[in-house]
PDB file with one MODEL, atoms N, CA, C and O in Angstrom:
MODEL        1
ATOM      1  N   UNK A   1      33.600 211.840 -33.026  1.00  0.00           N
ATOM      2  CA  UNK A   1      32.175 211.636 -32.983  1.00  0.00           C
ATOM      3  C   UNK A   1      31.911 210.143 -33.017  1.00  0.00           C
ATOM      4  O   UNK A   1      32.312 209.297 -33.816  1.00  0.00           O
ATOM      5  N   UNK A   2      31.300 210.056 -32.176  1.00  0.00           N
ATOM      6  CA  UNK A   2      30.536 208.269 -31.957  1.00  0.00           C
ATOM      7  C   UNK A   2      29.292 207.771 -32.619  1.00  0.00           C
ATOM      8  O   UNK A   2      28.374 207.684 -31.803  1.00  0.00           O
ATOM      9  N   UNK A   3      28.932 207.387 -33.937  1.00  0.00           N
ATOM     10  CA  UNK A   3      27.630 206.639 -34.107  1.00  0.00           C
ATOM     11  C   UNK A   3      27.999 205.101 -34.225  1.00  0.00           C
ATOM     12  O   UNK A   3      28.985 204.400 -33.997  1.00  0.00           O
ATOM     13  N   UNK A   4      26.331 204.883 -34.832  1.00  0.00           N
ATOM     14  CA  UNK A   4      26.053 203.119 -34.629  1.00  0.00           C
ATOM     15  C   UNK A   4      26.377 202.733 -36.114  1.00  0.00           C
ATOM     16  O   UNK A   4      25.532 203.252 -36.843  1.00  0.00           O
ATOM     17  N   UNK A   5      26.903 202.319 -36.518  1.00  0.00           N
ATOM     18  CA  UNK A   5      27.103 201.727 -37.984  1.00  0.00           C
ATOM     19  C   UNK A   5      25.924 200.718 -38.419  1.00  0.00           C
ATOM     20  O   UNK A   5      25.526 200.552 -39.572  1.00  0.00           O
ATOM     21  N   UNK A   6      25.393 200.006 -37.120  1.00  0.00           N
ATOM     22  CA  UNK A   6      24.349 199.069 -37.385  1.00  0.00           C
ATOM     23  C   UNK A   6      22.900 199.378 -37.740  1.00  0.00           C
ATOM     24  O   UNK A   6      22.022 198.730 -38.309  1.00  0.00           O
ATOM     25  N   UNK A   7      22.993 201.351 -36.874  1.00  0.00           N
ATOM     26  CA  UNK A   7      21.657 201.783 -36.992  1.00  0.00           C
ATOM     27  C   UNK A   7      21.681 203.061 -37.505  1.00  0.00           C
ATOM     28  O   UNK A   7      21.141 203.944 -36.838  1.00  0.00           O
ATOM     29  N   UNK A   8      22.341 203.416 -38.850  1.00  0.00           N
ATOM     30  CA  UNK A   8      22.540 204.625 -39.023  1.00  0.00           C
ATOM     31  C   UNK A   8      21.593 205.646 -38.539  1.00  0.00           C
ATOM     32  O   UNK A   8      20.583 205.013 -38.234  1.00  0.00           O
ATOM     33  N   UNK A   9      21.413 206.795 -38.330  1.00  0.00           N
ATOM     34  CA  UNK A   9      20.537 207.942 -38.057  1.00  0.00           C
ATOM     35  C   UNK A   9      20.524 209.026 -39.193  1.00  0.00           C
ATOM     36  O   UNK A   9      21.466 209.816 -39.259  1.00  0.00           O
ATOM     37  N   UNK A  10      19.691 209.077 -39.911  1.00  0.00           N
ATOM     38  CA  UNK A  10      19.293 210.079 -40.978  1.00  0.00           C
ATOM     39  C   UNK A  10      19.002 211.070 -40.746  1.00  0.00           C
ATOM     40  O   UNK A  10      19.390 211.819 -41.643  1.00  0.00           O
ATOM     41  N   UNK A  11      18.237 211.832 -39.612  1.00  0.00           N
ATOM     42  CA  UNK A  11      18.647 212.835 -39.469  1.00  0.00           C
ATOM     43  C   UNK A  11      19.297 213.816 -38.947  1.00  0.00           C
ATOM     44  O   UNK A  11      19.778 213.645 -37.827  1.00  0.00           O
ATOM     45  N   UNK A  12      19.461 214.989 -39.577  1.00  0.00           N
ATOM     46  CA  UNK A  12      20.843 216.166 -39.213  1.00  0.00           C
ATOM     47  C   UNK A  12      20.910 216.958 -37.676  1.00  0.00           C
ATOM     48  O   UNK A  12      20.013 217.405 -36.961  1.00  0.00           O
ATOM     49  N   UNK A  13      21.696 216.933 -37.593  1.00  0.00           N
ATOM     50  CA  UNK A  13      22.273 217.513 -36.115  1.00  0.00           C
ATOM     51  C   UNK A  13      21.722 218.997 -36.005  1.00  0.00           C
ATOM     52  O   UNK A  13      21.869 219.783 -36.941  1.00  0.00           O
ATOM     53  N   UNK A  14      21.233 219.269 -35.102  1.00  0.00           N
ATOM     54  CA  UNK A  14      20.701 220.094 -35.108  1.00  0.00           C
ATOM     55  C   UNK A  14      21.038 220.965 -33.308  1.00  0.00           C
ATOM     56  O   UNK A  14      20.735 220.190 -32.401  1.00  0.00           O
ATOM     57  N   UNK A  15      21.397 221.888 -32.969  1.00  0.00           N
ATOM     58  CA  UNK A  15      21.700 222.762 -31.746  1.00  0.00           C
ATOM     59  C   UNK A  15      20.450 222.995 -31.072  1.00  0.00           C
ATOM     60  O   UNK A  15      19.328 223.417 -31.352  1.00  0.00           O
ATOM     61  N   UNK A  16      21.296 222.407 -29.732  1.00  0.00           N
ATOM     62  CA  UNK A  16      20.138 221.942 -28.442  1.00  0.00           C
ATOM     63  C   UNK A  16      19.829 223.318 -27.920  1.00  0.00           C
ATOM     64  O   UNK A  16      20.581 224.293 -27.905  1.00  0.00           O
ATOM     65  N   UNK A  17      18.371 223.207 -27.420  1.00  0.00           N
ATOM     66  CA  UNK A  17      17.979 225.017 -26.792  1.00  0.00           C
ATOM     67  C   UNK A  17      18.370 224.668 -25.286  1.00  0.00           C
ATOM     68  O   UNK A  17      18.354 223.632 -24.621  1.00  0.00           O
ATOM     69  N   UNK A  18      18.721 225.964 -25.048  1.00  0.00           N
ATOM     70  CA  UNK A  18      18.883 225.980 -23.109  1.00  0.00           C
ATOM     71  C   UNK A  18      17.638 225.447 -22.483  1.00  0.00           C
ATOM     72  O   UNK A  18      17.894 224.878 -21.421  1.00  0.00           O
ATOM     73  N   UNK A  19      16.106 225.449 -22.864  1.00  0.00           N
ATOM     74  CA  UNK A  19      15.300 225.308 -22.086  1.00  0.00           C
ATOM     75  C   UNK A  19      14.463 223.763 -22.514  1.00  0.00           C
ATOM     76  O   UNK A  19      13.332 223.390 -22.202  1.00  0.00           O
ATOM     77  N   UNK A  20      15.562 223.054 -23.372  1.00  0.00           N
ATOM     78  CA  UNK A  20      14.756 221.468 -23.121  1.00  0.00           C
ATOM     79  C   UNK A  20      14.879 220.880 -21.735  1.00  0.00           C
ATOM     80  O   UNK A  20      15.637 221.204 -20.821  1.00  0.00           O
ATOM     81  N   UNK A  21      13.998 219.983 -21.790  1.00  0.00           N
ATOM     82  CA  UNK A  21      13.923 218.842 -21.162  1.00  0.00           C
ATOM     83  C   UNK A  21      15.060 217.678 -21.168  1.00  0.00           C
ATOM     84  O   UNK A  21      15.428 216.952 -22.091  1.00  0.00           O
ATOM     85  N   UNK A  22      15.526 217.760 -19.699  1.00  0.00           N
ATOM     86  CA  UNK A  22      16.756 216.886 -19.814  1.00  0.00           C
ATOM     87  C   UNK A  22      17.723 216.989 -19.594  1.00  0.00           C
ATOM     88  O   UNK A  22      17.689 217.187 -18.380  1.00  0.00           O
ATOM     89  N   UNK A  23      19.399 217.022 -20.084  1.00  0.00           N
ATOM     90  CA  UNK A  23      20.837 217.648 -19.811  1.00  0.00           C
ATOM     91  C   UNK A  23      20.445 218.835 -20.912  1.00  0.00           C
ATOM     92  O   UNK A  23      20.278 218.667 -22.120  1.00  0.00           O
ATOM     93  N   UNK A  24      20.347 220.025 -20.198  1.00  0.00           N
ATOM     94  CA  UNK A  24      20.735 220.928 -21.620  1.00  0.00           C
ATOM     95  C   UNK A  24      22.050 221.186 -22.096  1.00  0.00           C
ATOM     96  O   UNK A  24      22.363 221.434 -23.261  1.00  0.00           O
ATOM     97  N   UNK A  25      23.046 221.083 -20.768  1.00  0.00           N
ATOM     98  CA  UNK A  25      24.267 221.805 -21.240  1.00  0.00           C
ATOM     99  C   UNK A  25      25.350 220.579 -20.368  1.00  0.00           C
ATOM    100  O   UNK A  25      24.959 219.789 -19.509  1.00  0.00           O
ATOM    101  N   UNK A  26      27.213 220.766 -21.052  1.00  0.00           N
ATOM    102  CA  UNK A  26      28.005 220.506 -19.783  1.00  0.00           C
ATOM    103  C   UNK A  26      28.488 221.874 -19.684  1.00  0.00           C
ATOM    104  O   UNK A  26      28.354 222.878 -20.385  1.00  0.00           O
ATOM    105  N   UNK A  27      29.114 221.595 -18.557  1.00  0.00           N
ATOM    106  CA  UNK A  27      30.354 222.571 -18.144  1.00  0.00           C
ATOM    107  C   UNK A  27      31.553 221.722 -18.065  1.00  0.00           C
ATOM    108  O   UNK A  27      31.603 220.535 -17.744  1.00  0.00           O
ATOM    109  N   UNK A  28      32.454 222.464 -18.386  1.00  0.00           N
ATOM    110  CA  UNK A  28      34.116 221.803 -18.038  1.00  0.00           C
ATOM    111  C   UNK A  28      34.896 222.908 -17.598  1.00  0.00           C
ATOM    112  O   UNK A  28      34.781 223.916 -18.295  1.00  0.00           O
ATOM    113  N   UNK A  29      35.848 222.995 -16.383  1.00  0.00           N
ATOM    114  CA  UNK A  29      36.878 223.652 -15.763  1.00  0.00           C
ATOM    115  C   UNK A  29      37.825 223.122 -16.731  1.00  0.00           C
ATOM    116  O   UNK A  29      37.902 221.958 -17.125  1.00  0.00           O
ATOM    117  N   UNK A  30      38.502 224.075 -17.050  1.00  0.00           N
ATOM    118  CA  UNK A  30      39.931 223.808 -18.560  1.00  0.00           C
ATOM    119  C   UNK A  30      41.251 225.212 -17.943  1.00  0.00           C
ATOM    120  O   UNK A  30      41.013 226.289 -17.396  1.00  0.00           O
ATOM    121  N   UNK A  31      42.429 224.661 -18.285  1.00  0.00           N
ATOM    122  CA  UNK A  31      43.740 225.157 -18.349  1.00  0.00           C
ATOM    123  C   UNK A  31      43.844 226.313 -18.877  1.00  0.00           C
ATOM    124  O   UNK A  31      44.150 227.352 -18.293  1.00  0.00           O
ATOM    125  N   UNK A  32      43.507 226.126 -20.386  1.00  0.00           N
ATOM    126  CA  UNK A  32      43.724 227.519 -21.281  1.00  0.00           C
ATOM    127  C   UNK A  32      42.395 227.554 -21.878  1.00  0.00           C
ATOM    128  O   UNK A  32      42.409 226.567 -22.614  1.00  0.00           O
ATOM    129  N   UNK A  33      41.204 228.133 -21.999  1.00  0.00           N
ATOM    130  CA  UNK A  33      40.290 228.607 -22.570  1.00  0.00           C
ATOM    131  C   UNK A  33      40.131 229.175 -23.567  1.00  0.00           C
ATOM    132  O   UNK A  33      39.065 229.400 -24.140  1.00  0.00           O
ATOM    133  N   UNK A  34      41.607 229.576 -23.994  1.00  0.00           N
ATOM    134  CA  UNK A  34      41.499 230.075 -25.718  1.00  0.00           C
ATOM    135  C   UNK A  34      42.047 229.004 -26.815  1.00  0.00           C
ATOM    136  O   UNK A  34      41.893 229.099 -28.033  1.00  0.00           O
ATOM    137  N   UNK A  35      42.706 227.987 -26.131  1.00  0.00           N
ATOM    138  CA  UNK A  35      43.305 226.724 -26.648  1.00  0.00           C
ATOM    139  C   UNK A  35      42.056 225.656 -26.862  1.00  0.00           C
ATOM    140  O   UNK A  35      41.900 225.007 -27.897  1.00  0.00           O
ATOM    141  N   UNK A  36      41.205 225.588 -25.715  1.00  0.00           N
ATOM    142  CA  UNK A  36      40.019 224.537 -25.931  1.00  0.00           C
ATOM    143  C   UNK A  36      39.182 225.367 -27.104  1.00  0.00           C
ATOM    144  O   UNK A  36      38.732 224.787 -28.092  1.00  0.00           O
ATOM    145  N   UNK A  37      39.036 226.695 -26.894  1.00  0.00           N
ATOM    146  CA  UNK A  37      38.089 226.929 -27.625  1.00  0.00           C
ATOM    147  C   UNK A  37      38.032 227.180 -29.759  1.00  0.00           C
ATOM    148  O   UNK A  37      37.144 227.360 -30.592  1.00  0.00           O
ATOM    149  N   UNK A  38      39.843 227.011 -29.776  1.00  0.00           N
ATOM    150  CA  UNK A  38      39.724 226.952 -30.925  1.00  0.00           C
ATOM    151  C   UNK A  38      39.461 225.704 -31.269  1.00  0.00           C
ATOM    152  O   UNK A  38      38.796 225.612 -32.301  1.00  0.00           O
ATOM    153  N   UNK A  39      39.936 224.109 -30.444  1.00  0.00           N
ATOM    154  CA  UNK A  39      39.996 222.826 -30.476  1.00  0.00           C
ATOM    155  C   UNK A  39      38.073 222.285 -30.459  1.00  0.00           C
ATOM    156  O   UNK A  39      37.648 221.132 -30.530  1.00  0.00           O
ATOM    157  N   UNK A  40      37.377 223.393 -30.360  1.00  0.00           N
ATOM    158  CA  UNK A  40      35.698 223.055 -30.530  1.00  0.00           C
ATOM    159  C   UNK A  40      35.471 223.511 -31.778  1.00  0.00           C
ATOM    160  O   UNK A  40      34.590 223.019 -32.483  1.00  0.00           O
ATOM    161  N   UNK A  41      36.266 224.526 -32.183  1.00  0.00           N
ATOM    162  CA  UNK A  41      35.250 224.947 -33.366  1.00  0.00           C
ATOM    163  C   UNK A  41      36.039 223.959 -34.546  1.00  0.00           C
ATOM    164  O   UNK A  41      35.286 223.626 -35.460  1.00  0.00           O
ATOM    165  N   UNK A  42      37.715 223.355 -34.662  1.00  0.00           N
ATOM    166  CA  UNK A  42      38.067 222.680 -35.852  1.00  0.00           C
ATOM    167  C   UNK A  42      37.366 221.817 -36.214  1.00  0.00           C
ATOM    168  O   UNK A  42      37.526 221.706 -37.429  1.00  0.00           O
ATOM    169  N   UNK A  43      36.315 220.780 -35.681  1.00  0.00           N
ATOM    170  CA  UNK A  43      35.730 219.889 -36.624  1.00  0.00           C
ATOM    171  C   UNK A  43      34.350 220.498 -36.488  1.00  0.00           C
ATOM    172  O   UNK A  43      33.559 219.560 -36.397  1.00  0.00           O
ATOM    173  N   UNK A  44      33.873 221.368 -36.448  1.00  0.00           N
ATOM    174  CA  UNK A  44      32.441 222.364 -36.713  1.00  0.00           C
ATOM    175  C   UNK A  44      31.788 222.958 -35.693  1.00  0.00           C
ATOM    176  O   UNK A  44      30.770 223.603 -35.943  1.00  0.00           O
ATOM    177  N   UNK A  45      32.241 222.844 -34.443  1.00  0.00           N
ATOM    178  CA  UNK A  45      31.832 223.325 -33.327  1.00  0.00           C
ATOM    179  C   UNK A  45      31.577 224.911 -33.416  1.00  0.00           C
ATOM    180  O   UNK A  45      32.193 225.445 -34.339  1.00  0.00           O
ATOM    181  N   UNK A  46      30.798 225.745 -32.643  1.00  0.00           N
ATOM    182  CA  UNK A  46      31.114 227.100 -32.798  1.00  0.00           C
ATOM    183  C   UNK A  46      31.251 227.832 -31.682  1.00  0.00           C
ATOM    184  O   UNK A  46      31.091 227.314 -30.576  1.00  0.00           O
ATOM    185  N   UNK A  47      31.578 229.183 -31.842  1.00  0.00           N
ATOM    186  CA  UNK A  47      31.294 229.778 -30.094  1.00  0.00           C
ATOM    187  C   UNK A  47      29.785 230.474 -30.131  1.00  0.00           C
ATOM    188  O   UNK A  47      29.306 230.780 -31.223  1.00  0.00           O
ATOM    189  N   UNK A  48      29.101 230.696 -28.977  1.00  0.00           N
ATOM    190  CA  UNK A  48      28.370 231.235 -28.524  1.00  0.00           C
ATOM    191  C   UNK A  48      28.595 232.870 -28.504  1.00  0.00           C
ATOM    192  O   UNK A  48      27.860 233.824 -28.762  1.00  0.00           O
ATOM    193  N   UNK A  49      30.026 232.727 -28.053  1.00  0.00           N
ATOM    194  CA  UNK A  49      30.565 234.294 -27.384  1.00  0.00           C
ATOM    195  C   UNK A  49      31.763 233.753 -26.915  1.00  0.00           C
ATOM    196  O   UNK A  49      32.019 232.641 -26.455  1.00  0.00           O
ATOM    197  N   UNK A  50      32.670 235.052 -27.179  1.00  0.00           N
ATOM    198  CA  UNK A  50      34.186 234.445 -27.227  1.00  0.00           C
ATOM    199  C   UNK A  50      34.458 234.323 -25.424  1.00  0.00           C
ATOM    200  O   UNK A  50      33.519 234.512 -24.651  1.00  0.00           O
ATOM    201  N   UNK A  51      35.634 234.040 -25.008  1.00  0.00           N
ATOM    202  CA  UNK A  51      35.760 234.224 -23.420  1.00  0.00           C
ATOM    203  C   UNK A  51      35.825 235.616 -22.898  1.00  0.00           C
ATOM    204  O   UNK A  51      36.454 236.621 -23.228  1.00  0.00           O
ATOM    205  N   UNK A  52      34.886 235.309 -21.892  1.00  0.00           N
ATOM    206  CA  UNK A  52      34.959 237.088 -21.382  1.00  0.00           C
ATOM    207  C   UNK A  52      35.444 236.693 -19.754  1.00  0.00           C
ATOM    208  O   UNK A  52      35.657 235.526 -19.426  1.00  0.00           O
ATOM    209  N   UNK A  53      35.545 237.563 -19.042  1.00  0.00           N
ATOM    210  CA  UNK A  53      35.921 237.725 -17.898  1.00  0.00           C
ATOM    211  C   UNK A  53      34.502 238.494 -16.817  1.00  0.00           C
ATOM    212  O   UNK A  53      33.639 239.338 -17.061  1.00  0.00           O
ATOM    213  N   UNK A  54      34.819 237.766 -15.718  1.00  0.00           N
ATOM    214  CA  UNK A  54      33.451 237.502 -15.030  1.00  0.00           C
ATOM    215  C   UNK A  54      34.262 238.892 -14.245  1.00  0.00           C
ATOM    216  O   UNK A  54      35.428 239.255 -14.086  1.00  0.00           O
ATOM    217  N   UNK A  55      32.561 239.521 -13.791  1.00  0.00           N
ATOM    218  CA  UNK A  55      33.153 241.148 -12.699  1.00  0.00           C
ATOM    219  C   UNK A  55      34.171 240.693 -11.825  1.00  0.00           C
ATOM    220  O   UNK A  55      35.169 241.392 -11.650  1.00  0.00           O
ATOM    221  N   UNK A  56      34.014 239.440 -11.172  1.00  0.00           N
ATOM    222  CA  UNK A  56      35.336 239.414  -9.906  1.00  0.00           C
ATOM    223  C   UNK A  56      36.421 239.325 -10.445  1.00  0.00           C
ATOM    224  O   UNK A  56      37.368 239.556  -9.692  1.00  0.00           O
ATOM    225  N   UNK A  57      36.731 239.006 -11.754  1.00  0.00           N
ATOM    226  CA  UNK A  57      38.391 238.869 -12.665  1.00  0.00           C
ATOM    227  C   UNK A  57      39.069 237.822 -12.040  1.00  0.00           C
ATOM    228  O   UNK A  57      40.256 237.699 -11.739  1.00  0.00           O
ATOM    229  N   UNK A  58      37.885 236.920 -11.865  1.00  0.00           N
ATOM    230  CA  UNK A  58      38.573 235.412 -11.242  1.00  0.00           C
ATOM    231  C   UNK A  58      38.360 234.203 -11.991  1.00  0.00           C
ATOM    232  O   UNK A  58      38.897 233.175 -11.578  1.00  0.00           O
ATOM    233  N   UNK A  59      37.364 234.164 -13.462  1.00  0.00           N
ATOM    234  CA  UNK A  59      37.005 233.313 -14.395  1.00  0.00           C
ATOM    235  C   UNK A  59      37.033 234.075 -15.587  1.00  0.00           C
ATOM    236  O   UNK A  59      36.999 235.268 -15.890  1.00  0.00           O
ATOM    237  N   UNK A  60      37.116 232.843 -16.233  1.00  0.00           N
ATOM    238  CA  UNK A  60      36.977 233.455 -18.453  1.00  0.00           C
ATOM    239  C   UNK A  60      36.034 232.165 -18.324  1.00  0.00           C
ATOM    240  O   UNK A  60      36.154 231.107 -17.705  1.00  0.00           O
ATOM    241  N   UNK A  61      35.061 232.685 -19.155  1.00  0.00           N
ATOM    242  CA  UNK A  61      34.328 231.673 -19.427  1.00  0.00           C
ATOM    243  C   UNK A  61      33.352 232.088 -21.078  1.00  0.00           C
ATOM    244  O   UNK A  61      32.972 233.176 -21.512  1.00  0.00           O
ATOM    245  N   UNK A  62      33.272 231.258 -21.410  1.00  0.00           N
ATOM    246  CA  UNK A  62      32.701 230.732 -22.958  1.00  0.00           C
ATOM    247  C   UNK A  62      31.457 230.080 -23.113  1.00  0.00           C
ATOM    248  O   UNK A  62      31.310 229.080 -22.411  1.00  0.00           O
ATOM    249  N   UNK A  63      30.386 230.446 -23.971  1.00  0.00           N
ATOM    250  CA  UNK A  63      29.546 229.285 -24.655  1.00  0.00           C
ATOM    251  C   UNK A  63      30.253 228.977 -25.638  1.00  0.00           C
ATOM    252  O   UNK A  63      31.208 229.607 -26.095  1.00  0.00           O
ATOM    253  N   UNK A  64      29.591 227.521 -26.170  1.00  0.00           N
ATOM    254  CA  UNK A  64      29.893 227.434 -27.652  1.00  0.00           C
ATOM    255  C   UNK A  64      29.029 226.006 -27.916  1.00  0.00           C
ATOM    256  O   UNK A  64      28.562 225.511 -26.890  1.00  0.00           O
ATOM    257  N   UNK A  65      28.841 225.496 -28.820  1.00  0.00           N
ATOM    258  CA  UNK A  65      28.389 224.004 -29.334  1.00  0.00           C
ATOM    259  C   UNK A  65      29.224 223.455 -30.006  1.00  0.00           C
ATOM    260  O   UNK A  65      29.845 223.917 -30.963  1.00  0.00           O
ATOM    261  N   UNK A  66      29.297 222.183 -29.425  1.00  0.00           N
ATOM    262  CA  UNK A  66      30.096 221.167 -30.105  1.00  0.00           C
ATOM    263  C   UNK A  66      29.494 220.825 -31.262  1.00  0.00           C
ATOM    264  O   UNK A  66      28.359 221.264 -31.449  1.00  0.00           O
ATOM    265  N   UNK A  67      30.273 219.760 -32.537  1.00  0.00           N
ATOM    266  CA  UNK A  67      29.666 219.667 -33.962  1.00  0.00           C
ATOM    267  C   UNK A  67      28.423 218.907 -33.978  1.00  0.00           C
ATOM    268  O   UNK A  67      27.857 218.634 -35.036  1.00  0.00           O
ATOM    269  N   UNK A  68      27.862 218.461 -32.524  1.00  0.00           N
ATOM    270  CA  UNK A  68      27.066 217.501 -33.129  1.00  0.00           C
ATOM    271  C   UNK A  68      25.770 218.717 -32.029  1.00  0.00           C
ATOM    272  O   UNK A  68      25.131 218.026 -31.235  1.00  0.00           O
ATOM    273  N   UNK A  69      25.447 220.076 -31.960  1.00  0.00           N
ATOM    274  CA  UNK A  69      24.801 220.952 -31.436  1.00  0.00           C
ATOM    275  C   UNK A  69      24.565 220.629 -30.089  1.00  0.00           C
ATOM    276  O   UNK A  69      23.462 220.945 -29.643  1.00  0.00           O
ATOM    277  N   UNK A  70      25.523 219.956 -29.198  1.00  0.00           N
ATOM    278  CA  UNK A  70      25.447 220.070 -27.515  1.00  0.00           C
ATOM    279  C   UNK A  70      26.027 221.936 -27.355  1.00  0.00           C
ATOM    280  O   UNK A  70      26.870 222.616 -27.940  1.00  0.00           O
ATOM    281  N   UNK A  71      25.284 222.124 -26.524  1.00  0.00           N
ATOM    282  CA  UNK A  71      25.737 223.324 -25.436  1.00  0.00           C
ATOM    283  C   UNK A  71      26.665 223.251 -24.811  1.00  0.00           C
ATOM    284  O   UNK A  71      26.145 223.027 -23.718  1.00  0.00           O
ATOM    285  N   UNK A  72      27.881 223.268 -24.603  1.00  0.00           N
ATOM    286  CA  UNK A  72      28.568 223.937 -23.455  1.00  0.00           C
ATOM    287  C   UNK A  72      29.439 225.043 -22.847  1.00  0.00           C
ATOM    288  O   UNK A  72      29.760 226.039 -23.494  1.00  0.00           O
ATOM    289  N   UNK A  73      29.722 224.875 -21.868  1.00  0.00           N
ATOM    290  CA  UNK A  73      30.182 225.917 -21.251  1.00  0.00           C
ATOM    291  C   UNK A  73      31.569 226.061 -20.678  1.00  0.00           C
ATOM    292  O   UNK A  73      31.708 225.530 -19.575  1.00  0.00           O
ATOM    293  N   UNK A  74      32.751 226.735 -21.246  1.00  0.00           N
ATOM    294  CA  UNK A  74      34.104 226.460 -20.843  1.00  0.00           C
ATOM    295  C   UNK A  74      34.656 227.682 -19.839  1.00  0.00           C
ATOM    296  O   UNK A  74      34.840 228.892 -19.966  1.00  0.00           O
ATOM    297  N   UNK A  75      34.825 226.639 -18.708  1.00  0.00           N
ATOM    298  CA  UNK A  75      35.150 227.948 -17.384  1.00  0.00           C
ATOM    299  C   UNK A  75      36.804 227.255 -17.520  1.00  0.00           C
ATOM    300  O   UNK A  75      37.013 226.042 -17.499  1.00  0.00           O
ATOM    301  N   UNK A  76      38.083 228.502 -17.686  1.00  0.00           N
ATOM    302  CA  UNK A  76      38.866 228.789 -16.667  1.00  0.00           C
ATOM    303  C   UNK A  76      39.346 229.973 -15.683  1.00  0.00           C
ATOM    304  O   UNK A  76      39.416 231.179 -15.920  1.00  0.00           O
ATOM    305  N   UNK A  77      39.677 229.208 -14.421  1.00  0.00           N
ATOM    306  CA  UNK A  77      39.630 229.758 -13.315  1.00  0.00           C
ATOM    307  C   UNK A  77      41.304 230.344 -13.606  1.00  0.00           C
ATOM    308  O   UNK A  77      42.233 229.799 -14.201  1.00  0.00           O
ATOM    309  N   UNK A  78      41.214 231.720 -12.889  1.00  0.00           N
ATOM    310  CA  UNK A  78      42.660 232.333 -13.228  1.00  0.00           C
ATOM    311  C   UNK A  78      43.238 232.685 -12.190  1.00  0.00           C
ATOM    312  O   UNK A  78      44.363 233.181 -12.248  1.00  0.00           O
TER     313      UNK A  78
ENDMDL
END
Protein backbone atom coordinates (compact mmCIF):
# COMPACT_ATOMS: atom_id res chain seq x y z
CA UNK A 1 0.00 0.00 0.00
CA UNK A 2 1.23 3.52 -1.07
CA UNK A 3 0.48 6.74 1.13
CA UNK A 4 1.94 10.32 1.61
CA UNK A 5 3.81 10.51 4.88
CA UNK A 6 3.78 14.34 4.30
CA UNK A 7 -0.05 14.39 4.08
CA UNK A 8 -1.39 11.77 6.16
CA UNK A 9 -5.21 10.91 5.36
CA UNK A 10 -7.47 10.30 8.39
CA UNK A 11 -9.97 8.86 6.98
CA UNK A 12 -10.85 4.96 6.74
CA UNK A 13 -10.96 3.01 3.64
CA UNK A 14 -13.95 2.35 2.76
CA UNK A 15 -15.32 -0.21 -0.55
CA UNK A 16 -15.96 1.50 -3.82
CA UNK A 17 -19.74 0.92 -5.31
CA UNK A 18 -19.97 -0.38 -8.99
CA UNK A 19 -22.02 2.67 -9.91
CA UNK A 20 -19.60 5.72 -8.97
CA UNK A 21 -18.38 8.16 -10.97
CA UNK A 22 -15.07 7.49 -12.47
CA UNK A 23 -12.78 4.03 -12.60
CA UNK A 24 -15.13 1.81 -10.69
CA UNK A 25 -13.32 -1.34 -11.16
CA UNK A 26 -9.85 -3.11 -12.79
CA UNK A 27 -9.78 -6.23 -14.45
CA UNK A 28 -6.62 -8.40 -14.70
CA UNK A 29 -6.13 -11.66 -17.02
CA UNK A 30 -3.99 -13.97 -14.32
CA UNK A 31 -2.33 -17.65 -14.63
CA UNK A 32 -3.90 -19.29 -11.63
CA UNK A 33 -7.01 -17.59 -10.19
CA UNK A 34 -7.08 -19.49 -7.04
CA UNK A 35 -3.38 -18.46 -6.27
CA UNK A 36 -4.13 -14.58 -6.94
CA UNK A 37 -7.11 -14.86 -5.11
CA UNK A 38 -5.84 -16.07 -1.87
CA UNK A 39 -2.71 -13.39 -2.45
CA UNK A 40 -5.86 -10.46 -2.24
CA UNK A 41 -7.40 -11.47 0.66
CA UNK A 42 -3.71 -11.93 2.98
CA UNK A 43 -3.29 -8.31 3.75
CA UNK A 44 -7.35 -7.67 4.03
CA UNK A 45 -8.61 -7.89 0.69
CA UNK A 46 -11.85 -9.99 0.30
CA UNK A 47 -13.77 -11.97 -2.33
CA UNK A 48 -16.91 -10.88 -3.76
CA UNK A 49 -17.64 -14.58 -4.88
CA UNK A 50 -15.23 -17.28 -5.16
CA UNK A 51 -14.15 -18.24 -9.02
CA UNK A 52 -16.86 -19.65 -10.95
CA UNK A 53 -16.80 -20.77 -14.44
CA UNK A 54 -18.48 -18.82 -17.23
CA UNK A 55 -21.41 -21.14 -19.44
CA UNK A 56 -18.78 -21.49 -22.36
CA UNK A 57 -16.14 -23.31 -19.72
CA UNK A 58 -13.60 -21.03 -21.25
CA UNK A 59 -13.04 -18.46 -18.11
CA UNK A 60 -12.98 -18.56 -14.05
CA UNK A 61 -13.49 -15.42 -13.04
CA UNK A 62 -13.79 -13.61 -9.48
CA UNK A 63 -14.87 -10.35 -7.72
CA UNK A 64 -13.17 -9.32 -4.79
CA UNK A 65 -11.67 -5.86 -3.16
CA UNK A 66 -8.42 -5.12 -2.53
CA UNK A 67 -7.46 -3.79 1.30
CA UNK A 68 -7.75 -0.41 0.49
CA UNK A 69 -11.88 -1.17 -1.02
CA UNK A 70 -10.97 -1.01 -4.99
CA UNK A 71 -13.20 -3.47 -6.98
CA UNK A 72 -11.76 -5.92 -9.04
CA UNK A 73 -12.16 -8.45 -11.24
CA UNK A 74 -9.84 -11.64 -11.76
CA UNK A 75 -10.34 -13.41 -15.21
CA UNK A 76 -8.40 -16.66 -16.03
CA UNK A 77 -8.71 -17.87 -19.38
CA UNK A 78 -8.46 -21.84 -19.50
Amino acid sequence: MLHYYSHPEDRKITKQKLNQLGCSYLAFGVFDIDSICIEIQRPGGALVNPPILSNDKKLEVAYCNDNEGNFLEIVEVL
